[in-house]
C-alpha positions in Angstrom: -71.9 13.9 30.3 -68.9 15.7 31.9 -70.3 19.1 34.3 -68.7 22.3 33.2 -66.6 24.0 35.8 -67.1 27.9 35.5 -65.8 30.8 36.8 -68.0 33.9 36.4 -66.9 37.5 37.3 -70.1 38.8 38.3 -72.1 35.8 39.4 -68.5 33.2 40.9 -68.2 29.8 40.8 -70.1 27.6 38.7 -70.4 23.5 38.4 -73.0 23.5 35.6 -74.4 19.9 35.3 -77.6 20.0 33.0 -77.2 18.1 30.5 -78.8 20.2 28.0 -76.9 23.5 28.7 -73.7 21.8 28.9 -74.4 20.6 25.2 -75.4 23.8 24.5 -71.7 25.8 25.5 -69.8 23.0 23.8 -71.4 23.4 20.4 -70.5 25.9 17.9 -72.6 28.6 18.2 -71.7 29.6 21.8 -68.5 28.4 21.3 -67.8 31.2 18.0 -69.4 34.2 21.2 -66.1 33.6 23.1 -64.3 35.6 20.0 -67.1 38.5 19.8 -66.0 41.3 21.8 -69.3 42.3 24.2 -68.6 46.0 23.4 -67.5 46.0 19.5 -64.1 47.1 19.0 -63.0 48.8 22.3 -59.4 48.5 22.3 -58.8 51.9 20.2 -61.4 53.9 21.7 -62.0 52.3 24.9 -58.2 51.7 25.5 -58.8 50.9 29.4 -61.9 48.9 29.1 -61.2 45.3 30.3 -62.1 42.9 27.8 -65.7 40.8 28.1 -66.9 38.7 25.2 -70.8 37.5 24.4 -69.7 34.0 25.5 -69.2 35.7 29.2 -72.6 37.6 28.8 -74.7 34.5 27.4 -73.5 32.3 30.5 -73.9 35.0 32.8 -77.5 35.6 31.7 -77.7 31.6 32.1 -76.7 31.6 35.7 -78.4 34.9 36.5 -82.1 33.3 35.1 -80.7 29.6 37.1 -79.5 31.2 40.6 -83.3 32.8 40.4 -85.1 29.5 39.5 -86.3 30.4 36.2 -87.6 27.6 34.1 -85.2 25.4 32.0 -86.6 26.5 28.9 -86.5 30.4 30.1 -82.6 29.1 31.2 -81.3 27.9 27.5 -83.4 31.1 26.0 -81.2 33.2 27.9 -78.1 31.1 27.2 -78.6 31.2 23.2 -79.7 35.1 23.2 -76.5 36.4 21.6 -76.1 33.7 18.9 -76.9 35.8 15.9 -74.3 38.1 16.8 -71.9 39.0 13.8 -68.5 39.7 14.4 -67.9 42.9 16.7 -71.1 43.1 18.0 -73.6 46.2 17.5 -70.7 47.7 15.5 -73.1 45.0 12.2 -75.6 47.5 12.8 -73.3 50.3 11.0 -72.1 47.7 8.3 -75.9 46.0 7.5 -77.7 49.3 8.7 -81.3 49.4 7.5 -83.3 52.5 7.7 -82.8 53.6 10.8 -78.6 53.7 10.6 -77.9 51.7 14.0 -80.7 53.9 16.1 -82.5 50.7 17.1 -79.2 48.1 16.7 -81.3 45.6 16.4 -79.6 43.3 13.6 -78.8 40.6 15.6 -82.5 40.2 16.8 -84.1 40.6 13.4 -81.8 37.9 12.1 -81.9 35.5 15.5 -84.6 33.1 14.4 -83.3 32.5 11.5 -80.0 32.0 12.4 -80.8 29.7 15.5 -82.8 27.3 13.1 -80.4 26.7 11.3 -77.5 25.9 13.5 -77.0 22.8 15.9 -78.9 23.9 18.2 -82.6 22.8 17.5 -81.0 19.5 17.0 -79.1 20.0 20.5 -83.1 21.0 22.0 -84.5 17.8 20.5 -82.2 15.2 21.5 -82.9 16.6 25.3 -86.9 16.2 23.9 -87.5 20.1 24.7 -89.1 22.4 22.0 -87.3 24.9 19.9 -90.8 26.4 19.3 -90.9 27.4 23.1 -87.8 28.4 22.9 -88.0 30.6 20.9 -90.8 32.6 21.8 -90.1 35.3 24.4 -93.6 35.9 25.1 -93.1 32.7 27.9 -90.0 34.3 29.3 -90.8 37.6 31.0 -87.6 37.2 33.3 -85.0 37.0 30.3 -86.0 39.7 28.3 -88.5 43.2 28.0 -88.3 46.5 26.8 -86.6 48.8 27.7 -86.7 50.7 30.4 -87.9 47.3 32.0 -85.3 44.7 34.3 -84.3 41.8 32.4 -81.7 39.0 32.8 -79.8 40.0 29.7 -79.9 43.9 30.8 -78.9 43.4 34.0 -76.1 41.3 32.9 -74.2 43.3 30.7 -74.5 46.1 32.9 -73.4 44.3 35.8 -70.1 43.2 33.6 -69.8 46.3 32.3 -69.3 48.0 35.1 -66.8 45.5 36.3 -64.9 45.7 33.1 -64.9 49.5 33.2 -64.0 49.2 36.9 -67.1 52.0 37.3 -67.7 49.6 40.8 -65.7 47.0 42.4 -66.8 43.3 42.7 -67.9 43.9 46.1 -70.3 47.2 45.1 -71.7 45.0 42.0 -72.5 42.3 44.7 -74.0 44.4 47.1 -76.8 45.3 44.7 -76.8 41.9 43.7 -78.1 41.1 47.4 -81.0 43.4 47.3 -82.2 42.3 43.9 -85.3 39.6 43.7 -87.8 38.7 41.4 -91.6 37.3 41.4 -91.1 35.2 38.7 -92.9 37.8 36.1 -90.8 41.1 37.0 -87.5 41.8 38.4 -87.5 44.4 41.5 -85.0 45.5 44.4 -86.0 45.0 47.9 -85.4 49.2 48.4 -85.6 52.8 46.8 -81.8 53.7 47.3 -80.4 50.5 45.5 -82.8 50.7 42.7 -81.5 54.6 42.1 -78.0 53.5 42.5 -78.7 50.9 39.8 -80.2 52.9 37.6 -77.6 55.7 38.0 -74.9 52.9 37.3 -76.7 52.0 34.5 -77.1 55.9 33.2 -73.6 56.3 33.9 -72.4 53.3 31.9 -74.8 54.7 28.8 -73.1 57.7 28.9 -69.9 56.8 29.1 -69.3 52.9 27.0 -73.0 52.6 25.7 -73.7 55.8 23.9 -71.0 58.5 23.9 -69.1 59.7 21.3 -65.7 57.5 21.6 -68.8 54.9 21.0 -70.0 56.8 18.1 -66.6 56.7 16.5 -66.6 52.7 16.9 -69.7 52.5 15.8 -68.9 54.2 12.6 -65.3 53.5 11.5 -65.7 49.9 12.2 -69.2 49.9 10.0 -67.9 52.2 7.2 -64.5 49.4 7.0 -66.6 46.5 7.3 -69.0 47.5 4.4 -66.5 48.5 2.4 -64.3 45.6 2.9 -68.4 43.7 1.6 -69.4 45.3 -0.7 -65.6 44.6 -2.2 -66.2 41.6 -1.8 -62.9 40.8 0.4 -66.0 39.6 2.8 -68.7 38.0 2.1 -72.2 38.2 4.5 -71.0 34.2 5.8 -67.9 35.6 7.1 -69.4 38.6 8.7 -70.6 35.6 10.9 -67.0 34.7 11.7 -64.9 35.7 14.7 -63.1 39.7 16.0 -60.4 38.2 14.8 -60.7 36.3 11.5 -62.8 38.9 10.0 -59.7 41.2 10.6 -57.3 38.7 9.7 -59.5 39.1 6.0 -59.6 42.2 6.1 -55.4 42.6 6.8 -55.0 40.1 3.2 -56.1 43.5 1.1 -54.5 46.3 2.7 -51.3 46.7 0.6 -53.4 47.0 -2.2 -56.2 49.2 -1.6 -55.8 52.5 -0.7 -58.8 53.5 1.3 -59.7 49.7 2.8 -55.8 51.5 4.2 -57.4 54.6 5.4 -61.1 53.5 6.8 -58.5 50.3 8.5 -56.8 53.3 10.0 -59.9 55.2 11.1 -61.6 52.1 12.6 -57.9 51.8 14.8 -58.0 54.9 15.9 -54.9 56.0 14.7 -56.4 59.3 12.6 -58.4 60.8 14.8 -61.8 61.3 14.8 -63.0 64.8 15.5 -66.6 66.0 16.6 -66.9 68.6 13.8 -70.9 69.8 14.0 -70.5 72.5 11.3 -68.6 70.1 8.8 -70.2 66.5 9.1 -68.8 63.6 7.6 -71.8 62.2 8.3 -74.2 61.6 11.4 -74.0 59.5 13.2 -76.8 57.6 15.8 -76.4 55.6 18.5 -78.9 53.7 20.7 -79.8 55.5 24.5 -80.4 53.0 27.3 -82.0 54.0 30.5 -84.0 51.8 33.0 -87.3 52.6 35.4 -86.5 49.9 38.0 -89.3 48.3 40.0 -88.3 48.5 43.8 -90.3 47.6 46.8 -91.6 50.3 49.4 -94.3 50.4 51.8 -95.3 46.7 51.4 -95.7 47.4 47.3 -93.8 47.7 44.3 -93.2 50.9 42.7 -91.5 52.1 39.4 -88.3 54.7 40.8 -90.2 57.4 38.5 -93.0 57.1 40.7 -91.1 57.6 43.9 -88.6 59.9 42.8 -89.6 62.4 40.1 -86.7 63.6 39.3 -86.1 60.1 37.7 -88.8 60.9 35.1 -86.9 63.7 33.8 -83.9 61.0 33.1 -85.8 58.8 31.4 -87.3 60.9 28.8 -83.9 62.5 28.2 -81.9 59.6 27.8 -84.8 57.2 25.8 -83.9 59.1 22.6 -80.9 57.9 19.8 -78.4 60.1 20.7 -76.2 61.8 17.4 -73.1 62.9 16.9 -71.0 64.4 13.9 -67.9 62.6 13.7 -65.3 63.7 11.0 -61.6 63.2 10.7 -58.1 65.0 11.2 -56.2 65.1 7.7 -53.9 62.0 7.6 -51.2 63.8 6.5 
């Protein structure tokens, strides 16, 4: 078994040597996450935004859960969380939306059992005679994932390389709250009050702005409104949805000259007719998911949620815990 040699931008250097998780990044399904844009379809709306794929995010919430001395199994839980994701990410939600039209975005988690069965990897688990049972069952791994507003290894990783890739803080700011974050095993916490509201500032600021603004809106919805057309037209089918960024578009490019408003929505989903926030005139509503996070942080000898210490925080969090809307329409194309 040949160690992987990987270089991380928020957690460095890398010689991964367990057997198991090196198995795991070779196969497929964490293979296919190196062509799944972490943020959707950015380029058109997020022009700036340096680009970060789920294969970056599933390793860093790997090393995150190993360079805290999480469990194995708690280790390839984190490394396999993204492997039901279709192809641009959250943007699914707006193409298989269920009843609540992305509020949630919760496809990829209502389809990740299933998915994960049947792929290589329970077969990669047993030859290494672990459990895909135990795996798969988040109640054992408090550290990888918990509600929000709640730390976890996958939250505090995509925020961390969010923030990077919008260049909201430098590699040495992300590593300085790196330094004064710890867990207990069952909860993460930072060692003061001031980094734990500068984190969860960050992590407002980066809802805001990438996570749940409008440019985000407008992704969400011209890339969902394309996609399901492009379905239910049958130039996709639901397998291919499970492709890559760039195969699905590749499909989706094979119909254009012929179709007329696959033309238009294409268009709309690149940006190139602008969207418009147009409240009195909808084209429809659209919902997008509010983060916000409640860190844990020591003081006095104890651990305290920041809402506890600093009031004001409380205020934040019921503000931001709701779907945000937005009406987005668009400028005539002519």
């Amino acid at each position: 078994m040949q160690p992987l040699s990987y270089t991380d931008r928020v957690f460095g250097h890398h010689l991964i040597t367990e057997p198991v998780i090196v198995d795991l990044i070779n196969g497929p399904s964490i293979q296919r996450l190196k062509e799944i844009d972490q943020a959707g379809y950015p380029e058109p709306f997020f022009p700036s935004l340096k680009k970060h794929t789920r294969f970056e995010h599933s390793l860093g919430v790997y090393l995150l859960l190993n360079l805290y001395k999480a469990s194995l199994e708690e280790q390839i839980a984190g490394l396999i969380h993204d492997a039901s994701h279709t192809a641009f990410s959250h943007c699914a939600d707006y193409t298989l939306a269920g009843t609540d039209g992305g509020k949630t975005q919760s496809h990829q988690d209502n389809v990740f059992e299933e998915y994960v069965r049947a792929s290589e990897i329970p077969a990669i688990i047993a030859k290494h005679s672990l459990n895909i049972d135990v795996i798969l069952d988040d109640t054992r791994f408090p550290l990888k994932e918990q509600p929000l507003p709640d730390l976890c290894a996958d939250r505090i990783d995509y925020s961390f390389r969010a923030a990077l890739a919008s260049d909201m803080r430098t590699p040495q700011e992300v590593q300085a709250i790196i330094a004064k974050l710890s867990t207990n095993g069952q909860e993460w916490f930072f060692f003061d009050v001031p980094t734990a509201r500068e984190y969860a500032e960050l992590f407002s600021q980066l809802n805001s702005t990438l996570w749940c603004g409008i440019n985000s809106a407008a992704m969400f919805k011209t890339v969902g409104d394309c996609l399901r057309y492009a379905y239910q037209q049958h130039y996709l089918s639901h397998d291919d949805l499970y492709g890559t960024d760039r195969s699905v578009i590749e499909m989706i490019r094979q119909h254009l000259s012929g179709d007329a408003h696959l033309q238009l929505l294409f268009e709309r989903m690149n940006n190139t007719i602008p969207f418009v926030d147009t409240p009195s005139t909808p084209e429809s509503v659209v919902y997008c998911k509010s983060r916000v996070v409640n860190p844990l942080c020591m003081h006095r000898g104890g651990l305290y949620r920041l809402s506890d210490l600093q009031p004001d925080w409380l205020q934040t969090l019921l503000a931001e815990s709701r779907p945000k809307s937005y009406c987005i329409g668009f400028e005539d194309k002519n």
